[in-house]
BANUZA-996768 format. One record per residue: x, y, z of N, C-alpha, C in turn; residue in three letters. Coordinates in Angstrom, 1 decimal. Atoms other than C-alpha are relative to their C-alpha. Example, Ala and Ser with C-alpha at 12.3 -4.5 7.8 and 13.67 -1.06 7.14 Angstrom:
neast/nnorth/nup/caeast/canorth/caup/ceast/cnorth/cup/resn
0.9/-1.2/0.0/12.3/-4.5/7.8/0.9/1.2/0.0/ALA .
-0.9/-1.1/0.0/13.7/-1.1/7.1/-0.8/1.1/0.8/SER .
END
This chain:
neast/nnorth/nup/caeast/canorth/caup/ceast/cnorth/cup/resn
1.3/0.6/0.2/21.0/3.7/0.9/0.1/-1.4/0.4/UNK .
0.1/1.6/-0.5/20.0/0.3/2.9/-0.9/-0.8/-1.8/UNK .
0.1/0.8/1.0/20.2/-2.7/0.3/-1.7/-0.3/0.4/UNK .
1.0/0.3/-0.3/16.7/-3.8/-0.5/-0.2/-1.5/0.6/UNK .
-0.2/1.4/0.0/17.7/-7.5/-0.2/-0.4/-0.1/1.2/UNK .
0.2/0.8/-1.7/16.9/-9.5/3.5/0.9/0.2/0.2/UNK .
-1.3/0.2/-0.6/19.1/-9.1/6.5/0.2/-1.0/0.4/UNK .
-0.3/1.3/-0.8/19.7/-12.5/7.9/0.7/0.1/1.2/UNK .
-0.6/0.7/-1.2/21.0/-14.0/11.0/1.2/0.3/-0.1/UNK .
-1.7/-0.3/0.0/24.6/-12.5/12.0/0.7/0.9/-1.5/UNK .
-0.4/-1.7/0.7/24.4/-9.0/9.7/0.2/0.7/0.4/UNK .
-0.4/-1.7/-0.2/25.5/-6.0/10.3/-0.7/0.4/0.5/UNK .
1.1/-0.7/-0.1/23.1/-4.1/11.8/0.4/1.7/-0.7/UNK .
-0.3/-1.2/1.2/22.8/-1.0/9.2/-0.5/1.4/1.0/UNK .
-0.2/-1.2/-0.9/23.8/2.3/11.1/-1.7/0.8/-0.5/UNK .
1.2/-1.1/0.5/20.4/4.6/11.4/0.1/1.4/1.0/UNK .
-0.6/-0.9/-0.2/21.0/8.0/11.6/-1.1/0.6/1.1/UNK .
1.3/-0.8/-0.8/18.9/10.3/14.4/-0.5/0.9/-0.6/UNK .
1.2/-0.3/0.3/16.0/11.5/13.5/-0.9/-0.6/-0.9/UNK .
0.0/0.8/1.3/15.6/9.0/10.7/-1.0/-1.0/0.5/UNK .
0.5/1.0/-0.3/12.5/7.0/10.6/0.2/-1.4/-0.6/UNK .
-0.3/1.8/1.0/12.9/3.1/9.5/-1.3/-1.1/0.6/UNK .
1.0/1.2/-0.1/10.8/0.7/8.4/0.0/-1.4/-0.1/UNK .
0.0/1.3/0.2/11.4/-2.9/9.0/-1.3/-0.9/-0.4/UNK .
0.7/1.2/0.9/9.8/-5.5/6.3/-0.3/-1.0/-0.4/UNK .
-0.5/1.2/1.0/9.6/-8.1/4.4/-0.9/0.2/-1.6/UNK .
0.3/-0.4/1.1/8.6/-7.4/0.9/-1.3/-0.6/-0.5/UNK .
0.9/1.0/0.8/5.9/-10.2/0.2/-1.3/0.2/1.2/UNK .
0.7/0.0/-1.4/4.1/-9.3/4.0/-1.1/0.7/-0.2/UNK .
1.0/-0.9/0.3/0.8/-8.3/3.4/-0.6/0.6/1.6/UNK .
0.7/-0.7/-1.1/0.5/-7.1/7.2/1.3/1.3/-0.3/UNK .
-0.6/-1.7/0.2/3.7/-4.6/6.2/-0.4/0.6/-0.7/UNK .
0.0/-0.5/1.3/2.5/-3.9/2.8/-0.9/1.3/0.6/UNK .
1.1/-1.0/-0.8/-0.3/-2.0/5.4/0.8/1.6/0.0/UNK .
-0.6/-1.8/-0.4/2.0/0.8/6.5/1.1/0.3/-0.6/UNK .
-0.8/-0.2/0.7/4.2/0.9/3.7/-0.9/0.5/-1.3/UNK .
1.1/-1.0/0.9/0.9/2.1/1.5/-0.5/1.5/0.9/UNK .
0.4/-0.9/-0.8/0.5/4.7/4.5/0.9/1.0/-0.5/UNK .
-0.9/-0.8/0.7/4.0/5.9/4.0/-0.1/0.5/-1.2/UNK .
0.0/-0.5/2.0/3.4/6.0/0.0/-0.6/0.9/0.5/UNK .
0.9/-0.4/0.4/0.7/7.5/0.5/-0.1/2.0/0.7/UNK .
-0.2/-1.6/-0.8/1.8/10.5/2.9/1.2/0.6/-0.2/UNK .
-1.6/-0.3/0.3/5.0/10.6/1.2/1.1/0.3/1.4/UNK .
-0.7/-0.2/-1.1/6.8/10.2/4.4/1.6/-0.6/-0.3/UNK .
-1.2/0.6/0.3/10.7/9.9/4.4/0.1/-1.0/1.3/UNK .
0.1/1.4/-1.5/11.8/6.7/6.0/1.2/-0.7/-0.9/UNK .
-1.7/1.2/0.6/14.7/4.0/5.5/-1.1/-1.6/-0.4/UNK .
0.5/1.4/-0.2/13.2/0.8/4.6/0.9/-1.0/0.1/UNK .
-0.8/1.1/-0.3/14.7/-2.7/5.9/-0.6/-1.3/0.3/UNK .
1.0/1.1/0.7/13.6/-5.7/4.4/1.0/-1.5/1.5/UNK .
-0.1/1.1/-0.8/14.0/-8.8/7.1/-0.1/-1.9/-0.4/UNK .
0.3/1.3/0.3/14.6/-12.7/6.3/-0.6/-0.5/1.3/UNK .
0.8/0.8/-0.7/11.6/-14.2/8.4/0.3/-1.4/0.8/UNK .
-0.1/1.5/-0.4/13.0/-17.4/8.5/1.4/-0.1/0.4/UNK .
-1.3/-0.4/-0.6/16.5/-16.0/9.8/-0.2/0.9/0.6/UNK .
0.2/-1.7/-0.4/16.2/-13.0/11.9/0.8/0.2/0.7/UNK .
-0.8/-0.2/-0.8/18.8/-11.3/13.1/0.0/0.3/1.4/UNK .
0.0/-0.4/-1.1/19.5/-10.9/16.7/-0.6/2.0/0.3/UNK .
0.0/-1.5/-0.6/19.4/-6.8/16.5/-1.5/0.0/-0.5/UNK .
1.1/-0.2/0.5/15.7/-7.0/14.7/-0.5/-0.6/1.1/UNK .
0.4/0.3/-0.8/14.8/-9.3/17.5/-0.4/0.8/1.0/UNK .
0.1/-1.3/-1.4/15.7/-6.6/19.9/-1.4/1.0/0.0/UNK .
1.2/-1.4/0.1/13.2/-4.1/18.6/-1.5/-0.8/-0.1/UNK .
1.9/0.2/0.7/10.2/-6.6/17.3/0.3/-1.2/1.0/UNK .
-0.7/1.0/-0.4/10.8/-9.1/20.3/-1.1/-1.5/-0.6/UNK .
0.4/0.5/0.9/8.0/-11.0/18.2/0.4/-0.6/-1.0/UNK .
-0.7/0.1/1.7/9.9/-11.2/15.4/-0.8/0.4/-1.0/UNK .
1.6/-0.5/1.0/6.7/-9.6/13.2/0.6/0.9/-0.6/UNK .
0.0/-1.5/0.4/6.9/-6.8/10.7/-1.3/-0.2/0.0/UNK .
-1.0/-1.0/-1.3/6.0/-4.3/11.0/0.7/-0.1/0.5/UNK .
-0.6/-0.6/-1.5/8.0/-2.6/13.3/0.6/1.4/-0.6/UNK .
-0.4/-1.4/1.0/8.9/1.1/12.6/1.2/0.6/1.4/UNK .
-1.4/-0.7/-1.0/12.4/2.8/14.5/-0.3/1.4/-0.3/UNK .
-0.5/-1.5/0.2/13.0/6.3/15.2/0.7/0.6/1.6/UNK .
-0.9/-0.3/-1.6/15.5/7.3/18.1/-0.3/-0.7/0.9/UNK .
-0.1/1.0/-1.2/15.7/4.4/19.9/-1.0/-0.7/0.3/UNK .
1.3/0.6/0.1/11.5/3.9/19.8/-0.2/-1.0/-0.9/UNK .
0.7/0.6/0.9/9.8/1.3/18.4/-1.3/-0.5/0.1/UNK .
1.4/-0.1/0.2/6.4/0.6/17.3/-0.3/-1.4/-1.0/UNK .
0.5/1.3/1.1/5.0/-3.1/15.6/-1.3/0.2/0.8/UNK .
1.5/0.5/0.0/1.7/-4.1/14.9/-0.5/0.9/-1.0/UNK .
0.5/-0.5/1.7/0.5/-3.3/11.0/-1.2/2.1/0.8/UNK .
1.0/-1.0/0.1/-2.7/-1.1/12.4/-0.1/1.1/1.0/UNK .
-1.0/-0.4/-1.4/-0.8/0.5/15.6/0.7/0.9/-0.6/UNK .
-1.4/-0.7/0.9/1.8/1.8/13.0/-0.6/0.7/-1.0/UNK .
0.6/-0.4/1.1/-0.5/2.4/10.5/-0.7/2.0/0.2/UNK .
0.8/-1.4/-0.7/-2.9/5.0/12.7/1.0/1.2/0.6/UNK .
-1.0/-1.2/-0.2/0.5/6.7/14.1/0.5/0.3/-0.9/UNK .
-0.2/-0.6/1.0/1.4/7.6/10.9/-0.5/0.9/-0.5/UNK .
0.8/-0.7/0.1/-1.4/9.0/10.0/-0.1/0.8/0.7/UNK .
-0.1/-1.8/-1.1/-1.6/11.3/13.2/1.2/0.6/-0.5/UNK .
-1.9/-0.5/-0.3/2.2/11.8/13.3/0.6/0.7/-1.4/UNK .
-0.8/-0.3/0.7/2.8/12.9/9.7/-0.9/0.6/-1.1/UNK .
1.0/-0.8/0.7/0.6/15.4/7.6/-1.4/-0.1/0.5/UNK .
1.3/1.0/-0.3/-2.6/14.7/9.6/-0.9/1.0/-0.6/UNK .
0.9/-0.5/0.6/-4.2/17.4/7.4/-0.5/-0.8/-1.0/UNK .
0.3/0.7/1.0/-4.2/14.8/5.0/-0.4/-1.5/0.4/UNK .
-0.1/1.3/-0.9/-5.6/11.9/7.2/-0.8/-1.3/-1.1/UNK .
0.7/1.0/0.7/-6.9/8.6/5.9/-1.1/-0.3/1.1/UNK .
1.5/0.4/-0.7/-8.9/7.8/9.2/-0.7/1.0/0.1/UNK .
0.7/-1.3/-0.3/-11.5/10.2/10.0/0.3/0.3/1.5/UNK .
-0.3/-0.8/-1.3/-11.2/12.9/12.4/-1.4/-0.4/1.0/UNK .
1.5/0.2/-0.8/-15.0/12.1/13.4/0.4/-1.4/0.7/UNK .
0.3/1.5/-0.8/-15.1/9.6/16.2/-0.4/-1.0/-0.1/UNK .
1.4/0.7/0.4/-18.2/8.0/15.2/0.6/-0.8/-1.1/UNK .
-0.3/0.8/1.6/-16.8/7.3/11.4/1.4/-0.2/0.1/UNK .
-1.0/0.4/0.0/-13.2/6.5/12.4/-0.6/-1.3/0.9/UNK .
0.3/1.1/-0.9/-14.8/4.0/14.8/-0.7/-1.5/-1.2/UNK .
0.3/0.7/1.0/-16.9/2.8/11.8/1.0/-0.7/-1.2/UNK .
-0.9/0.7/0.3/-13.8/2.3/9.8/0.6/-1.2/0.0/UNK .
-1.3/1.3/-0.9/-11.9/0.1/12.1/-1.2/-1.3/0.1/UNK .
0.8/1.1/0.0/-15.0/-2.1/12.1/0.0/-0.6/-1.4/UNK .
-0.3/0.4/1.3/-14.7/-2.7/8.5/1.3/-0.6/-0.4/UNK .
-1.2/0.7/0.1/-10.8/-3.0/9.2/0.0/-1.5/0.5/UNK .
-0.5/0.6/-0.4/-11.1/-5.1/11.8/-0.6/-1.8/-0.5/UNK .
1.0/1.0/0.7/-13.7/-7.6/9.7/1.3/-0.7/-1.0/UNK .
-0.7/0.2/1.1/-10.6/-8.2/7.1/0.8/-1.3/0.9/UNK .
-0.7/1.1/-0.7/-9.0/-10.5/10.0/-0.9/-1.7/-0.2/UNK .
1.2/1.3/0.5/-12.2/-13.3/8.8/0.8/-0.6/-1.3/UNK .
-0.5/0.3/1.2/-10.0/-13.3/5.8/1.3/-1.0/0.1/UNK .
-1.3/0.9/0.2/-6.9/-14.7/6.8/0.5/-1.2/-0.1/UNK .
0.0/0.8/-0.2/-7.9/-17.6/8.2/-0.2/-1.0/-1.3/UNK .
0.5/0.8/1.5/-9.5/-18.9/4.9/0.5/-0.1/-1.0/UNK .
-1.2/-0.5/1.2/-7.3/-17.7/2.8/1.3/-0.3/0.4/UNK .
-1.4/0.7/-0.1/-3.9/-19.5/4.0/-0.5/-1.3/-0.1/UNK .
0.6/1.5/-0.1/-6.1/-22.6/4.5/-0.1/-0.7/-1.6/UNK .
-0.1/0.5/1.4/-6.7/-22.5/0.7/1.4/0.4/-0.8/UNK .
-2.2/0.0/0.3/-3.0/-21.2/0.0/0.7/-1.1/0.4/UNK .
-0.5/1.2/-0.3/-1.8/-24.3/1.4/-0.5/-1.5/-0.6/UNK .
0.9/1.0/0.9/-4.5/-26.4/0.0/-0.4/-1.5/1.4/UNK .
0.5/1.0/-0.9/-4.9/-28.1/3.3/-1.4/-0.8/0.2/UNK .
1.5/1.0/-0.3/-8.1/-29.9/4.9/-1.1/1.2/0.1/UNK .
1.1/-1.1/0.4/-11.7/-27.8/4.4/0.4/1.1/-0.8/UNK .
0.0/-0.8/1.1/-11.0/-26.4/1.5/-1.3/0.6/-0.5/UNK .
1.5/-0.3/0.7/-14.7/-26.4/0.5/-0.7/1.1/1.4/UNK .
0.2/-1.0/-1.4/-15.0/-24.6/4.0/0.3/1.2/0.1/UNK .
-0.7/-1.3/-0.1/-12.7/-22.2/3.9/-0.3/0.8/-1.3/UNK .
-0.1/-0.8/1.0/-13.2/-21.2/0.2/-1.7/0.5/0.2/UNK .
1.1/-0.6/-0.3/-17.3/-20.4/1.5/0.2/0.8/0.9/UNK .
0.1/-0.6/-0.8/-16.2/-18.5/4.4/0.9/1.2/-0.7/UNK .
-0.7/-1.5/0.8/-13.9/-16.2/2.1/-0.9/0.5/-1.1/UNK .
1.3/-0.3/0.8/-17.2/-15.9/-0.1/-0.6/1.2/0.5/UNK .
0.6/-0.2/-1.4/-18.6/-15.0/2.7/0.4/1.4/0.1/UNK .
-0.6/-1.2/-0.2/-16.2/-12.1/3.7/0.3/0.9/-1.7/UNK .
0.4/-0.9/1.0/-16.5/-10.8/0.2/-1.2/0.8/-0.3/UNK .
0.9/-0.8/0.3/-19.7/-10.3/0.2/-0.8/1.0/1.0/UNK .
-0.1/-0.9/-0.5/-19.5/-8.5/3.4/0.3/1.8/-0.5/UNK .
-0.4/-1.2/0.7/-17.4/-5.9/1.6/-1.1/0.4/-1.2/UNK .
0.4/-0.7/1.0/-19.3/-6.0/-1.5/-1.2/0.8/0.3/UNK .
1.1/-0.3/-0.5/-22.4/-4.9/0.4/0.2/1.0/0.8/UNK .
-0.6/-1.4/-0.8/-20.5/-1.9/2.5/0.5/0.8/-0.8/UNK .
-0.5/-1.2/0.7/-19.1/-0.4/-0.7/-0.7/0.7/-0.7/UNK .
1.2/-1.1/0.5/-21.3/2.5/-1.5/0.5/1.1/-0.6/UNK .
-0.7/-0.9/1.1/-18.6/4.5/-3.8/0.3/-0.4/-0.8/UNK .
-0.4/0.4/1.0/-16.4/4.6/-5.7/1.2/-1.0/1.0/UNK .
-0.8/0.3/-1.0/-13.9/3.5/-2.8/-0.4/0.1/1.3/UNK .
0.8/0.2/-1.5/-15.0/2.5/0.8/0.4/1.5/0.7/UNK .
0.0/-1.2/-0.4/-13.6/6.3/1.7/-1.1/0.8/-0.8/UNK .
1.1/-1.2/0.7/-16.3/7.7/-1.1/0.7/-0.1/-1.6/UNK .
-0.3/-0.7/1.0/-14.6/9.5/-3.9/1.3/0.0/-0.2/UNK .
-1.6/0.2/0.1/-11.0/8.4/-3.4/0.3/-0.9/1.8/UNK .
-0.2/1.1/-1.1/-9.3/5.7/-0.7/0.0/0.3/0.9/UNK .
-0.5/-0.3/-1.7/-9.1/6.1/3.1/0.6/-1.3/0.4/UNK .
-0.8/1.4/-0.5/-7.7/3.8/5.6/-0.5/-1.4/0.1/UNK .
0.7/1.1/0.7/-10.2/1.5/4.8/0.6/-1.1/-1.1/UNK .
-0.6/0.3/1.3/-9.2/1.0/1.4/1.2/-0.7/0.0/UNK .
-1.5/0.6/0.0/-5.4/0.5/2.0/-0.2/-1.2/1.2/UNK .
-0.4/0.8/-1.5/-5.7/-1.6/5.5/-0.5/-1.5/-0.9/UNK .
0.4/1.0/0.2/-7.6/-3.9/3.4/0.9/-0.6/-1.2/UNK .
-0.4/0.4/1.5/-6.0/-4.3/0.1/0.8/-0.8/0.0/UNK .
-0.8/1.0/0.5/-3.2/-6.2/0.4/-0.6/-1.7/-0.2/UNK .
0.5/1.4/0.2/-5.3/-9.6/0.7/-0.7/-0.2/-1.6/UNK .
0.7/-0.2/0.8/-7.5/-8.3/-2.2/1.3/0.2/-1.3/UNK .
-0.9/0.6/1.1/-4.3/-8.2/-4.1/0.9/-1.3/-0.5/UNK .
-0.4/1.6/-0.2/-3.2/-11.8/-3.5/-0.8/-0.5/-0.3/UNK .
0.9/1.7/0.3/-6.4/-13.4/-4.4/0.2/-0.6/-1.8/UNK .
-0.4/1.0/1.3/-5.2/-14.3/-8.3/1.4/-1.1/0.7/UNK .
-0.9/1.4/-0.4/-2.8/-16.3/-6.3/-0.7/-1.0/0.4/UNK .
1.1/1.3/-0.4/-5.9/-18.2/-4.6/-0.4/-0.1/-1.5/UNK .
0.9/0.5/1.3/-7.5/-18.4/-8.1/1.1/-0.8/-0.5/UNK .
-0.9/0.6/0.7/-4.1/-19.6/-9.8/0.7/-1.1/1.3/UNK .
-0.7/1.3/-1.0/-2.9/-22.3/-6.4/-1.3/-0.7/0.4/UNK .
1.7/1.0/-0.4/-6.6/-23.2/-5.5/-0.9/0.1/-0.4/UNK .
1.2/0.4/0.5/-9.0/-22.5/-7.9/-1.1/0.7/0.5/UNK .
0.8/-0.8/-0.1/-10.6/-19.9/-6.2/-0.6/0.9/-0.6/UNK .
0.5/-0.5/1.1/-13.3/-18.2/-8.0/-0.5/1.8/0.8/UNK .
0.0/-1.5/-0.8/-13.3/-14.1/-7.2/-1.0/0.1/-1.5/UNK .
0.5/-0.4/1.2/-16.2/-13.7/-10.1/-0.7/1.5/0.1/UNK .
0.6/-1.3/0.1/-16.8/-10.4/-11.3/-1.4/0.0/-0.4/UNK .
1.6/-0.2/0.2/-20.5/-11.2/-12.0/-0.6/-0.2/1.2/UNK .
0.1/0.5/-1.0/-20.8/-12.5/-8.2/0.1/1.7/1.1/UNK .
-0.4/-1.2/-0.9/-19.2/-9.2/-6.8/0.8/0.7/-1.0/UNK .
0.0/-1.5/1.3/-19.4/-6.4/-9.4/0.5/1.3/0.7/UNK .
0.0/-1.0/-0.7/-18.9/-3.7/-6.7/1.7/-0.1/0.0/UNK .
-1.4/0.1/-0.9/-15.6/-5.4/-5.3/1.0/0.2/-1.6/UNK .
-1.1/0.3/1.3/-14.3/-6.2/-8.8/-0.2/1.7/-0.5/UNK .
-0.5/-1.1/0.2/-14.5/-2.7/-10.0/0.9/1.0/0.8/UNK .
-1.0/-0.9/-1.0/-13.2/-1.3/-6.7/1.5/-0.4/-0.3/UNK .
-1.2/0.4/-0.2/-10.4/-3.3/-7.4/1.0/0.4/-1.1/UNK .
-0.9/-0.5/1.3/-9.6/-2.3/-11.0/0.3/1.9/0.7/UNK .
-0.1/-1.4/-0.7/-9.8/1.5/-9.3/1.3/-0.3/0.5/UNK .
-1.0/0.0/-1.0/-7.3/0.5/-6.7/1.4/-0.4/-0.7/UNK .
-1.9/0.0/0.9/-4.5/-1.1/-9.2/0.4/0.9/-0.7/UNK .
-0.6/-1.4/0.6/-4.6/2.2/-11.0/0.6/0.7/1.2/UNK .
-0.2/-1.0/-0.7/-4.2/4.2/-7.8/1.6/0.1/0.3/UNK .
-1.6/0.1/0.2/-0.2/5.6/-7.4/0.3/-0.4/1.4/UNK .
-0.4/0.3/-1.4/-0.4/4.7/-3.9/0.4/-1.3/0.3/UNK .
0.0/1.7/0.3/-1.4/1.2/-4.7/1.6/-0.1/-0.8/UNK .
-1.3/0.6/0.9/1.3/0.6/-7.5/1.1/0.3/0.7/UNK .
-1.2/0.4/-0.7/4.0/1.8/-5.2/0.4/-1.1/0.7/UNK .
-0.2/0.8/-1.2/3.6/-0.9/-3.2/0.1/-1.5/-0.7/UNK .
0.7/1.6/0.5/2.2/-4.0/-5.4/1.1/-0.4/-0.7/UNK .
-0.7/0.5/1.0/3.6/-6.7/-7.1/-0.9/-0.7/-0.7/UNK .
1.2/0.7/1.5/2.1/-8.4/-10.6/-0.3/-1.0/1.2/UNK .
0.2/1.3/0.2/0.6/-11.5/-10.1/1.0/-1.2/0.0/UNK .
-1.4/1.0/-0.3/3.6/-13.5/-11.1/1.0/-0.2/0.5/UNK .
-1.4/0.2/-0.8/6.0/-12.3/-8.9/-1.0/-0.6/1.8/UNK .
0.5/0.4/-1.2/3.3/-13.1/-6.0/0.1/-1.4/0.0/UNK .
0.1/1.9/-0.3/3.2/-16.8/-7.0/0.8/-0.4/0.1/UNK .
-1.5/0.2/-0.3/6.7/-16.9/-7.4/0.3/-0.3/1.5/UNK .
-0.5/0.4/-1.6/7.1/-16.4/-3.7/-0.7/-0.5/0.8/UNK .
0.9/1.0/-0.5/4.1/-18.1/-2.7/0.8/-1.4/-0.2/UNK .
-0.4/1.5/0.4/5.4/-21.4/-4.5/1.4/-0.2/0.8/UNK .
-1.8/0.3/-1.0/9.1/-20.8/-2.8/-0.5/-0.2/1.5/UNK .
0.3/0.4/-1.2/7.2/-20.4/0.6/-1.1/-1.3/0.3/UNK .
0.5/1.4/-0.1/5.0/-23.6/0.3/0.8/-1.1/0.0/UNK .
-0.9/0.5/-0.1/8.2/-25.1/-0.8/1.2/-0.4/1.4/UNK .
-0.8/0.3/-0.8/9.8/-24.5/2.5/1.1/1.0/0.1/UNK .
-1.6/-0.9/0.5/12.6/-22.0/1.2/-0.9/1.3/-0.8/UNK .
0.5/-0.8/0.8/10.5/-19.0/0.7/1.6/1.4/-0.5/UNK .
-0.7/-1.0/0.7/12.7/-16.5/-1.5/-1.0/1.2/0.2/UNK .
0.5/-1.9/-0.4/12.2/-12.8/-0.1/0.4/1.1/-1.0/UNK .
-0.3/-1.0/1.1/14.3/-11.4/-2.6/-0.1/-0.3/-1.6/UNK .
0.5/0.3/1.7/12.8/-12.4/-5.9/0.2/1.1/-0.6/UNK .
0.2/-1.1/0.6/13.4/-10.2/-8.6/1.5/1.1/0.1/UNK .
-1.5/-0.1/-0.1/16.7/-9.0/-7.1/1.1/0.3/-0.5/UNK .
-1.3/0.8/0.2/19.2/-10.7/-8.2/0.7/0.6/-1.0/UNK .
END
């Protein structure tokens, strides 16, 4: 079994057997966390291999010449980009049990919902950092909440249980008590009643919890990567 810890700069590269899929990570990456709720969620066998970001070894370079996780291996292939990885999974591995839709029309609708979550990023590191327009950035992630809260018409933007909706989006939606607790951002459950129940939904779901970490282990590594020396392997040791 590959250690869960980061590989660094001038490691081993860890034998992977054929036919064996692997998932290169980083533990805290909310664009891996994407297709590592895919896997949970399709129970797919796979190797996972956590990556130091701020060291990357030469052989991970080879495959992600980016340096990004994602990146997923299997006989010699490889495949980066969170929503690229995410949707071959889905085909490639139970697709009776799909998260996007088989319908054209409403997989198309989807990805428009997914691809609206990229409004988020920007605002939401701007106030993780605590940089300049703060009062800017924390109205424009307002903003993109109340996009969502005004498209969710279930119990879960799939209906009656998650699709690829649900997961593509979540990992930000689980990092915002880190914006509340580093910047004071206010996620009020009387503002967005819809989103705030979706969300209690979603920390129950076993798909979710495979993947998440509390609260405190996210600030933890937030505060080490603002520091300069983000710690990948919190928790570890």
């Amino acid at each position: 079994m590959v250690t869960e810890k980061s590989f660094t700069a001038g490691s081993e590269f860890p034998a992977l057997a054929k036919g064996t899929l692997r998932h290169y990570s980083m533990r805290f990456c909310p664009y891996a966390q994407r297709s590592r709720l895919v896997l949970a969620y399709k129970k797919i066998p796979h190797e996972l291999v956590n990556v130091d970001l701020k060291d990357k070894p030469d052989w991970f370079l080879a495959r992600s010449a980016q340096g990004k996780v994602p990146c997923i291996e299997v006989d010699g292939k490889c495949l980066v980009e969170s929503l690229i990885i995410s949707e071959y999974l889905d085909e490639a591995y139970e697709p009776k049990n799909a998260l996007f839709s088989n319908d054209p029309w409403k997989k198309a609708e989807q990805k428009i919902l997914i691809e609206q979550s990229t409004e988020m990023t920007g605002p939401f590191y701007t106030l993780l950092r605590n940089g300049e327009g703060q009062k800017e950035a924390a109205e424009k992630l307002a903003n993109f909440l109340r996009k969502y809260e005004k498209n969710l018409k279930g119990d879960f933007f799939g209906g009656d249980h998650p699709d690829a909706v649900d997961y593509m989006i979540w990992p930000w939606f689980e990092r915002l008590g880190v914006l509340s607790e580093q910047a004071g951002f206010d996620f009020s459950a009387s503002e967005f009643p819809l989103i705030t129940a979706w969300w209690n939904r979603m920390v129950a779901d076993e798909t979710v919890k495979a993947t998440m970490f509390d609260q405190s282990t996210h600030t933890a590594f937030v505060r080490s990567f603002l520091a300069g020396k983000p710690n990948y392997d919190i928790g570890l040791d």
